[in-house]
N, CA, C and O atoms as a MOPAC input file, in Angstrom:
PM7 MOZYME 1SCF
protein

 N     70.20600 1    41.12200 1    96.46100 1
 C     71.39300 1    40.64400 1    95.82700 1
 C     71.61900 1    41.48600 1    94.58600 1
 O     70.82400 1    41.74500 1    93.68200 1
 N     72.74700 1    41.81600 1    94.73000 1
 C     73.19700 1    42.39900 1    93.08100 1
 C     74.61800 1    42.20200 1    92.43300 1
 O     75.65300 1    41.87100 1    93.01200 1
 N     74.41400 1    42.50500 1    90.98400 1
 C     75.71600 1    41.88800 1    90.14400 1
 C     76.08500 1    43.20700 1    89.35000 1
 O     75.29200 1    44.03300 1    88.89700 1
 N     77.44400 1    43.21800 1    89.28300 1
 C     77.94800 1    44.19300 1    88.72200 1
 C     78.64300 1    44.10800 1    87.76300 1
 O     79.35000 1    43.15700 1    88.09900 1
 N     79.04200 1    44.45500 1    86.61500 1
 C     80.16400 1    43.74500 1    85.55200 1
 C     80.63700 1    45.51300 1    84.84100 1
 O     79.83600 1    46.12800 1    84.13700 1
 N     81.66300 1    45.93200 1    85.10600 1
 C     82.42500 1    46.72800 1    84.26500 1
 C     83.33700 1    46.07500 1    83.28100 1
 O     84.19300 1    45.24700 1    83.59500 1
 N     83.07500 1    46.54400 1    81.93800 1
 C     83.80900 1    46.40100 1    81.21300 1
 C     84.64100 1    47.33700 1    80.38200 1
 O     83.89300 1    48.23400 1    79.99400 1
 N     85.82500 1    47.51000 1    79.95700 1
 C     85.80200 1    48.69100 1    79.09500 1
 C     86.15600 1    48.36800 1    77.72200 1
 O     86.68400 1    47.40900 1    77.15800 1
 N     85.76200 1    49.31000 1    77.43400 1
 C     85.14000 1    49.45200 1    75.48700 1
 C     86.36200 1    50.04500 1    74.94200 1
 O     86.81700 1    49.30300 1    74.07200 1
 N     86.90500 1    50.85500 1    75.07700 1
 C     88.67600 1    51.09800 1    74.62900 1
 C     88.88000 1    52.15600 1    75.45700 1
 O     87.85300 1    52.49400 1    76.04600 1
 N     90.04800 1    52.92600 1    75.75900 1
 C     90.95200 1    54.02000 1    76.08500 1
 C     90.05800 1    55.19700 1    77.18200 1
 O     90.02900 1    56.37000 1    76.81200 1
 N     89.45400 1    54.86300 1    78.32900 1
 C     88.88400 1    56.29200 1    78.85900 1
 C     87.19300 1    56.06800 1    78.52400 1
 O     86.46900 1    57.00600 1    78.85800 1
 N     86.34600 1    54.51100 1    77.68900 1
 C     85.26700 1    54.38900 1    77.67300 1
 C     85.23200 1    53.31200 1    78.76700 1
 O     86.22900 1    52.63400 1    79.01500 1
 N     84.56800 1    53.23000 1    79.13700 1
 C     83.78000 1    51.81900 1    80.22900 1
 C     82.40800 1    51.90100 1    80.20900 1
 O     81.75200 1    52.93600 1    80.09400 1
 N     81.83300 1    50.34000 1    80.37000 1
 C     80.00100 1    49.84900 1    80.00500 1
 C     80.22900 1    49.38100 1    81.51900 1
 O     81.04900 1    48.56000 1    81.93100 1
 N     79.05800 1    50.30000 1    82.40700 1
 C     79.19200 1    48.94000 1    83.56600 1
 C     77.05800 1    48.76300 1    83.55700 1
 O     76.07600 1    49.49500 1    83.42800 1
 N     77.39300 1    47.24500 1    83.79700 1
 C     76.27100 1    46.73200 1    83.47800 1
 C     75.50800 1    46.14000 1    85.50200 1
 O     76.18900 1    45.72000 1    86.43800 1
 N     74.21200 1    46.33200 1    85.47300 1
 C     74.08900 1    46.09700 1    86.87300 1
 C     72.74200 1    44.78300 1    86.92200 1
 O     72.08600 1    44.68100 1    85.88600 1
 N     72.42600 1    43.95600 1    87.95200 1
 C     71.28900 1    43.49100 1    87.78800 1
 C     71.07700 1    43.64700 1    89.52100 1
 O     71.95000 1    43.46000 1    90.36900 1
 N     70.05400 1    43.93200 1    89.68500 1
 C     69.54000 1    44.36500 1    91.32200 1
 C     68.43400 1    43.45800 1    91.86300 1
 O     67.38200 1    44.04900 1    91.62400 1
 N     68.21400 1    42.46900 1    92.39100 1
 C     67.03800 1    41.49100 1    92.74700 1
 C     66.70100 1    41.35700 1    94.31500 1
 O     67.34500 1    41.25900 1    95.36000 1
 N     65.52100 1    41.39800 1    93.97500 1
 C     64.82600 1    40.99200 1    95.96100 1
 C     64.17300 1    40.55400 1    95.79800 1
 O     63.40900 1    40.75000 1    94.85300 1
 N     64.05000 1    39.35300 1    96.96400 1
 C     63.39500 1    38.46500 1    97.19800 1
 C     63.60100 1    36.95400 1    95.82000 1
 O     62.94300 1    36.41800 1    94.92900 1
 N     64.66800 1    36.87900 1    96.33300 1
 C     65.52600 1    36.33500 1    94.53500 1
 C     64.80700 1    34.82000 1    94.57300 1
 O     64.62600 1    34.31600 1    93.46400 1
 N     64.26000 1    33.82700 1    96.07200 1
 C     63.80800 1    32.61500 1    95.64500 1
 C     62.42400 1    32.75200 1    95.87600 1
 O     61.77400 1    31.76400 1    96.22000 1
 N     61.69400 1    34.26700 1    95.67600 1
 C     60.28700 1    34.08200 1    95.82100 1
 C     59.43700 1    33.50500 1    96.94700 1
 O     58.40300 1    32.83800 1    96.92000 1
 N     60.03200 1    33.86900 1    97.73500 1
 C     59.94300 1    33.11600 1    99.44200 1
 C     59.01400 1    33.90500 1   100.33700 1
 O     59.53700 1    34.79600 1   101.00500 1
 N     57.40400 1    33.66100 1   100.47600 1
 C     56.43200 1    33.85400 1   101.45200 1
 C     57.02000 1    33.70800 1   103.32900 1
 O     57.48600 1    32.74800 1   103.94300 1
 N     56.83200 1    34.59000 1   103.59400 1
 C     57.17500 1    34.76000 1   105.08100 1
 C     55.81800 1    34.95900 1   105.56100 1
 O     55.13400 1    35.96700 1   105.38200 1
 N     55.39300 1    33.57100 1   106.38600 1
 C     54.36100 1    33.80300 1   106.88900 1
 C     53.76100 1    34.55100 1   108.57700 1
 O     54.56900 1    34.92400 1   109.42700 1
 N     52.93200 1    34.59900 1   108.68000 1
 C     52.68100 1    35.16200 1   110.02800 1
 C     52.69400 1    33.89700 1   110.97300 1
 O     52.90200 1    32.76600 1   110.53300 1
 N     52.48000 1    34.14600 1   112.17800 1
 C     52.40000 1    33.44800 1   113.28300 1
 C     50.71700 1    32.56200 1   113.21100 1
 O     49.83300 1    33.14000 1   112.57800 1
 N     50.45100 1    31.47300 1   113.74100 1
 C     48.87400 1    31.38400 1   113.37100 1
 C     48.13700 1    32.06100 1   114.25000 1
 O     48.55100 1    32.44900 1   115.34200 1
 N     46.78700 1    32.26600 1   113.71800 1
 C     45.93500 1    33.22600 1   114.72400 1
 C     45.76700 1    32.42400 1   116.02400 1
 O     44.80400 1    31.70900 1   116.30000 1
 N     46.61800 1    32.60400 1   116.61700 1
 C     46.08200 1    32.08100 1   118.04200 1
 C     45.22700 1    32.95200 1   119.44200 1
 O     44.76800 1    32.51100 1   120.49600 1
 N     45.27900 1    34.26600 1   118.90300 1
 C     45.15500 1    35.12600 1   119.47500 1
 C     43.29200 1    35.74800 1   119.12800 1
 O     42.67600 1    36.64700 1   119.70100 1
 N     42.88100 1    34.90100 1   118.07300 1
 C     41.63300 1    35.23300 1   117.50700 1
 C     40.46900 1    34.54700 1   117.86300 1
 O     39.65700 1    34.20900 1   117.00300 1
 N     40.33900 1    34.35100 1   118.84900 1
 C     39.39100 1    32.97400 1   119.44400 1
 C     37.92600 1    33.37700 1   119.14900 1
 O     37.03200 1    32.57200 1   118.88600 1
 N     37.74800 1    35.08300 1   119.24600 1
 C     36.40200 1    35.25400 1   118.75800 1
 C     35.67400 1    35.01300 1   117.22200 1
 O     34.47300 1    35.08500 1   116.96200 1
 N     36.76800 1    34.71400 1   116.32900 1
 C     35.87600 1    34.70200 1   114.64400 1
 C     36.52400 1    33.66000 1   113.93000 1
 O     37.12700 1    32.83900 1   114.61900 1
 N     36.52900 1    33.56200 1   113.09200 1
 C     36.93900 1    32.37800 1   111.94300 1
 C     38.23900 1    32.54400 1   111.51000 1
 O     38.72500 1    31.65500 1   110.81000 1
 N     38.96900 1    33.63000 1   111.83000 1
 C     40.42300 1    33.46300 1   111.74100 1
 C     41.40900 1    32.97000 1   112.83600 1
 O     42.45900 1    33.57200 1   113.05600 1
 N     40.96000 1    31.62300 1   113.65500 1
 C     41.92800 1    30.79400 1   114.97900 1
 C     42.73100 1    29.77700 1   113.87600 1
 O     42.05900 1    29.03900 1   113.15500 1
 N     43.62500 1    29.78400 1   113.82800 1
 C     44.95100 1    28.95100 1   113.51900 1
 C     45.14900 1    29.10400 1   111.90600 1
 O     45.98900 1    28.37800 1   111.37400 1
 N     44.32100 1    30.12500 1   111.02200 1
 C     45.37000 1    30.38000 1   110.11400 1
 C     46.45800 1    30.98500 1   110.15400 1
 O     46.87300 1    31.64300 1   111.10800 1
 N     47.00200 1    30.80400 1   109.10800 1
 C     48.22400 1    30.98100 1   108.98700 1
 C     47.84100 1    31.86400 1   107.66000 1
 O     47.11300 1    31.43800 1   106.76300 1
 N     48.54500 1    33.36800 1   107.67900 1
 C     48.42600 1    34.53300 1   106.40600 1
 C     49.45700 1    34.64500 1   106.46200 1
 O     50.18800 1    34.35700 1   107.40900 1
 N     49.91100 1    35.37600 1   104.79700 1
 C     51.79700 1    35.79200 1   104.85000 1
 C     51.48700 1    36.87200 1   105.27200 1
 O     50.45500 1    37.51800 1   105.08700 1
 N     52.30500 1    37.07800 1   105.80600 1
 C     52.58900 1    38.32500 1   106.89600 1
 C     52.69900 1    39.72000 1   106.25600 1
 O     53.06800 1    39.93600 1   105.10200 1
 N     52.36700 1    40.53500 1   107.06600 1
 C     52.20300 1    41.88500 1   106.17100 1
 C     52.64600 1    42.73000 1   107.50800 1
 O     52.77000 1    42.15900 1   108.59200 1
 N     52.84200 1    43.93900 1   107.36600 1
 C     52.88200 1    45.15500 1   108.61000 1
 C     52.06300 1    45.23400 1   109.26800 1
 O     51.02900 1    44.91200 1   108.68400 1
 N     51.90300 1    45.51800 1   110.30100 1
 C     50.72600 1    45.37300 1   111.48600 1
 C     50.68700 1    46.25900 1   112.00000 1
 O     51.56600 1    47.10400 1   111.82800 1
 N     49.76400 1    46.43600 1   112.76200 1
 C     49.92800 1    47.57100 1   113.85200 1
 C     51.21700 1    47.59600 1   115.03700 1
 O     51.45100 1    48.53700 1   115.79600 1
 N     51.88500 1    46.43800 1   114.97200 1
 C     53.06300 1    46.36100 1   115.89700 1
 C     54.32300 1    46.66300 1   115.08800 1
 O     55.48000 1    46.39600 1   115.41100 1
 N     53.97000 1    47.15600 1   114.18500 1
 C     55.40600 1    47.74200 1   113.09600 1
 C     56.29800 1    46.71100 1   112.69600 1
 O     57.40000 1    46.89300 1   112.17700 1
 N     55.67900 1    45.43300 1   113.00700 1
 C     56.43500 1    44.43400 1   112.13700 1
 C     56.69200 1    44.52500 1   110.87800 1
 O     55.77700 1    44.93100 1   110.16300 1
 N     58.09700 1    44.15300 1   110.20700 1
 C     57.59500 1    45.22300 1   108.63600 1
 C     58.41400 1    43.93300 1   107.72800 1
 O     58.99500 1    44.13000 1   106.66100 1
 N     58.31500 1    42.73500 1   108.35300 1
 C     58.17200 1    41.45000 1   106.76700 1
 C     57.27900 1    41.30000 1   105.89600 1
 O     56.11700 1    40.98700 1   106.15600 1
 N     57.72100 1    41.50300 1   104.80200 1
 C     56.46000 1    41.12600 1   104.02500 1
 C     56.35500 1    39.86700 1   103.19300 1
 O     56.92500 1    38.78700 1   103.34700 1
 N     55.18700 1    40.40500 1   101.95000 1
 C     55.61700 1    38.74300 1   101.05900 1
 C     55.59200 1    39.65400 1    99.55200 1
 O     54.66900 1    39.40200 1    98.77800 1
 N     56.54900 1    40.63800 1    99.18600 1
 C     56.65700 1    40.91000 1    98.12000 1
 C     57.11500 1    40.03500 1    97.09600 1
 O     57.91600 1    39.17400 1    97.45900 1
 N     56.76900 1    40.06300 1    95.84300 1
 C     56.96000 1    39.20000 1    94.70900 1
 C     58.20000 1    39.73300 1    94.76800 1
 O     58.58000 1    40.73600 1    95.37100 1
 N     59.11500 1    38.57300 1    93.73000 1
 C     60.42600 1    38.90600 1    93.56000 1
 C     60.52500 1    40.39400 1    92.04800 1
 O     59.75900 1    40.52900 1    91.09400 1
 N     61.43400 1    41.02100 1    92.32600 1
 C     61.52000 1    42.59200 1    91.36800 1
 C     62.93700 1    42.45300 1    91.19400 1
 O     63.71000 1    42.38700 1    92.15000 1
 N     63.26700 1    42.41100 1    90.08300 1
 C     64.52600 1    42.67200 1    89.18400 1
 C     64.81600 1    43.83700 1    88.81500 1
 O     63.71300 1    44.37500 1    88.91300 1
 N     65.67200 1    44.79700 1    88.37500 1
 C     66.18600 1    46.08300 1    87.92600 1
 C     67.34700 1    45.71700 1    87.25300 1
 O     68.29500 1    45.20900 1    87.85200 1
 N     67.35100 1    45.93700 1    86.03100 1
 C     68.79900 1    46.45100 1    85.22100 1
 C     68.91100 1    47.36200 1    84.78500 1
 O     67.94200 1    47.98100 1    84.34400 1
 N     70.46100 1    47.92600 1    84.72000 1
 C     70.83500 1    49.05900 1    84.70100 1
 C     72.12400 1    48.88300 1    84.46000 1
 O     72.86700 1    47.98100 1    84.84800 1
 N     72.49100 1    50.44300 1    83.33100 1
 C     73.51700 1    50.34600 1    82.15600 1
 C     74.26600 1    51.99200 1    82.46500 1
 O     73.60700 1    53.02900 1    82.53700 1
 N     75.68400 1    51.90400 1    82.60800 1
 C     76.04300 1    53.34200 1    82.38400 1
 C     77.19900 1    53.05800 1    81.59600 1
 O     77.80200 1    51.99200 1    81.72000 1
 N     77.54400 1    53.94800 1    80.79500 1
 C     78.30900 1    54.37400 1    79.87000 1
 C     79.68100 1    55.70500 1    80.67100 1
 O     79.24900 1    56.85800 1    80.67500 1
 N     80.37900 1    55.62300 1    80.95500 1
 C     81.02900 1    56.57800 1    81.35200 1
 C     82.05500 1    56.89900 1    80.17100 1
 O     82.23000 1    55.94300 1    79.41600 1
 N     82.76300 1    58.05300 1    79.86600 1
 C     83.73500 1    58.81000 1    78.61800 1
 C     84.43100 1    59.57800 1    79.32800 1
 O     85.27100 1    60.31100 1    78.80500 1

């Protein structure tokens, strides 16, 4: 998600102001449970999901903000 706000400052100046966010409600995407693990101690957890060898590519990144300012003349 992102927000944008131009404003201008007088005659041929403009401030545009930005805010850039992912993963904005901090939201764990978990894996499937191990059902597939019958040989060891990982049968029916449940891990947040990460890339796999099947190129699944959800993850559980923390949420990351960016702001950012340009000045144009």
């Amino acid at each position: 998600m992102s927000l944008a706000k131009t404003t201008r400052i007088r005659e041929g100046h403009e401030l545009e102001l930005r805010l850039e966010v992912q993963n904005l409600p901090n939201a764990v995407h978990y894996d499937e449970p191990g059902s597939n693990r019958y040989g060891n101690g990982d049968f029916g957890v449940v891990d947040p999901l990460t890339v796999s060898e099947d190129g699944r590519g959800l993850s559980s990144d923390p949420r990351k903000m960016q702001v950012s300012a340009e000045c144009s003349v």
